[in-house]
Kinemage of the C-alpha trace (Angstrom):
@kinemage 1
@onewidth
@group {chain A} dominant
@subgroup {mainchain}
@vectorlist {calphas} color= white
{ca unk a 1} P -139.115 -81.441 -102.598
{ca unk a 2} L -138.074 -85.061 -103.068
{ca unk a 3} L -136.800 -85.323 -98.920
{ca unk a 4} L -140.797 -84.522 -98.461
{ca unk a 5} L -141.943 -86.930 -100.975
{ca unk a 6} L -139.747 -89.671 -99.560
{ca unk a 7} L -141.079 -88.741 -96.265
{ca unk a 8} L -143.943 -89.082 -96.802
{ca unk a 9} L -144.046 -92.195 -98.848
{ca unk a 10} L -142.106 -93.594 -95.723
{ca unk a 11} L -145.460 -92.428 -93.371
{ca unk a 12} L -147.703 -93.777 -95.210
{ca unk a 13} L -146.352 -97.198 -95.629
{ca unk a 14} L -145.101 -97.071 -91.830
{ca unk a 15} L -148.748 -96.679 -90.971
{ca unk a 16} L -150.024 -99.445 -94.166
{ca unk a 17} L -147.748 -101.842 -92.214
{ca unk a 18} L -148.798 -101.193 -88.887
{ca unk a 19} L -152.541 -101.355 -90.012
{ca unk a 20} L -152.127 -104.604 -92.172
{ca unk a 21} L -150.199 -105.776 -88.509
{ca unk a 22} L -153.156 -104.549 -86.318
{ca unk a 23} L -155.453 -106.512 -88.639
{ca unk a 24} L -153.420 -109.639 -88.443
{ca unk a 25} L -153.984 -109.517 -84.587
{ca unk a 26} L -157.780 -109.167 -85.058
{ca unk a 27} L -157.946 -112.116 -87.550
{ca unk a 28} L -155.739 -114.843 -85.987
{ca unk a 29} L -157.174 -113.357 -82.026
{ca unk a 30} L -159.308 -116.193 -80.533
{ca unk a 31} L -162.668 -115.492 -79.486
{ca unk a 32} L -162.667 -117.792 -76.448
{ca unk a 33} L -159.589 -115.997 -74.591
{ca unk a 34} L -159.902 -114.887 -71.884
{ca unk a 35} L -159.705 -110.546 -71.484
{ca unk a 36} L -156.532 -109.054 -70.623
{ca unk a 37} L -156.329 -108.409 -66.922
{ca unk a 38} L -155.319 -105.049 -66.065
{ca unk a 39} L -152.113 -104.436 -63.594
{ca unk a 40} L -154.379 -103.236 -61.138
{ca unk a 41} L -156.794 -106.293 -60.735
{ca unk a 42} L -157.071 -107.943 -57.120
{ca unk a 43} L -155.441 -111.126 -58.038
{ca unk a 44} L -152.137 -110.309 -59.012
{ca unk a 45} L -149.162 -111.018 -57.219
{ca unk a 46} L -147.070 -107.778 -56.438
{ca unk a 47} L -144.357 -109.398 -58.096
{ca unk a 48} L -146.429 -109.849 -61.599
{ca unk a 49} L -147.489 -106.299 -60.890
{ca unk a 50} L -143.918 -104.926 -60.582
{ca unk a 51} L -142.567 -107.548 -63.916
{ca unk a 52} L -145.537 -105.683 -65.984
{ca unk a 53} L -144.231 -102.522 -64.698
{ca unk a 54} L -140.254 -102.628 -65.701
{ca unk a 55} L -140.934 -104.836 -68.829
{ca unk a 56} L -143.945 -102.947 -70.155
{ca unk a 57} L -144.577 -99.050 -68.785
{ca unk a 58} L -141.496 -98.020 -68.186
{ca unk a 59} L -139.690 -99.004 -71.105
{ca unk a 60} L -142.820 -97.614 -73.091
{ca unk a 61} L -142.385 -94.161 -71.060
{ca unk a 62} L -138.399 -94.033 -71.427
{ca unk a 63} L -137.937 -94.802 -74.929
{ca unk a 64} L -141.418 -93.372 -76.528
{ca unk a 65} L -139.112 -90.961 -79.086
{ca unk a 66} L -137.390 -94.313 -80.347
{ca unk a 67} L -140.782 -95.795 -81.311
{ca unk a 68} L -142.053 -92.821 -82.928
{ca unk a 69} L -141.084 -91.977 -86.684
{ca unk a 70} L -138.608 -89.354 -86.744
{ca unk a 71} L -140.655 -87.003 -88.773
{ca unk a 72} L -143.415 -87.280 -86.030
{ca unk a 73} L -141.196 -87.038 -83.428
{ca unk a 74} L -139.389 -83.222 -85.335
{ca unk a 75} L -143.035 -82.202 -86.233
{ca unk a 76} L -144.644 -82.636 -82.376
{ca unk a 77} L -141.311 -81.385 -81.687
{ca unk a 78} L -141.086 -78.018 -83.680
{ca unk a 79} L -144.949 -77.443 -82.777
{ca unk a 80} L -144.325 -77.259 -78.688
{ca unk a 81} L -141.341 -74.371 -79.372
């Protein structure tokens, strides 16, 4: 009973902190910048295109249990056997 306590303590200030980050972002963002440009937009160079692809997606794809908590990660886990 205490691992699921602890656990859960742990979730919920993994997701406080990630919150309080996301909120950071909005506060310190400046309203005059410009939007993000998608990958796909016309005036990207193929080689900006491919840099966004092996620093950003695939990384992101490859390593997605990493950035997950572990007990996400079991639970989505033990749900799809």
């Amino acid at each position: 009973m205490k691992l699921r306590k602890a656990l859960l303590y742990f979730m919920i200030i993994y997701l406080l902190i990630g919150f309080g980050f996301a909120v950071y972002g909005q506060i310190i963002a400046n309203p005059n910048d410009p939007p993000p440009m998608p990958v796909w937009a016309p005036g990207l160079s193929l080689s900006r295109r491919l840099m966004s692809l092996f620093l950003y997606f695939l990384p992101s794809v490859l390593l997605w249990p990493i950035f997950l908590p572990p007990t996400i990660y079991h639970a989505i886990k033990n749900a799809l056997l």
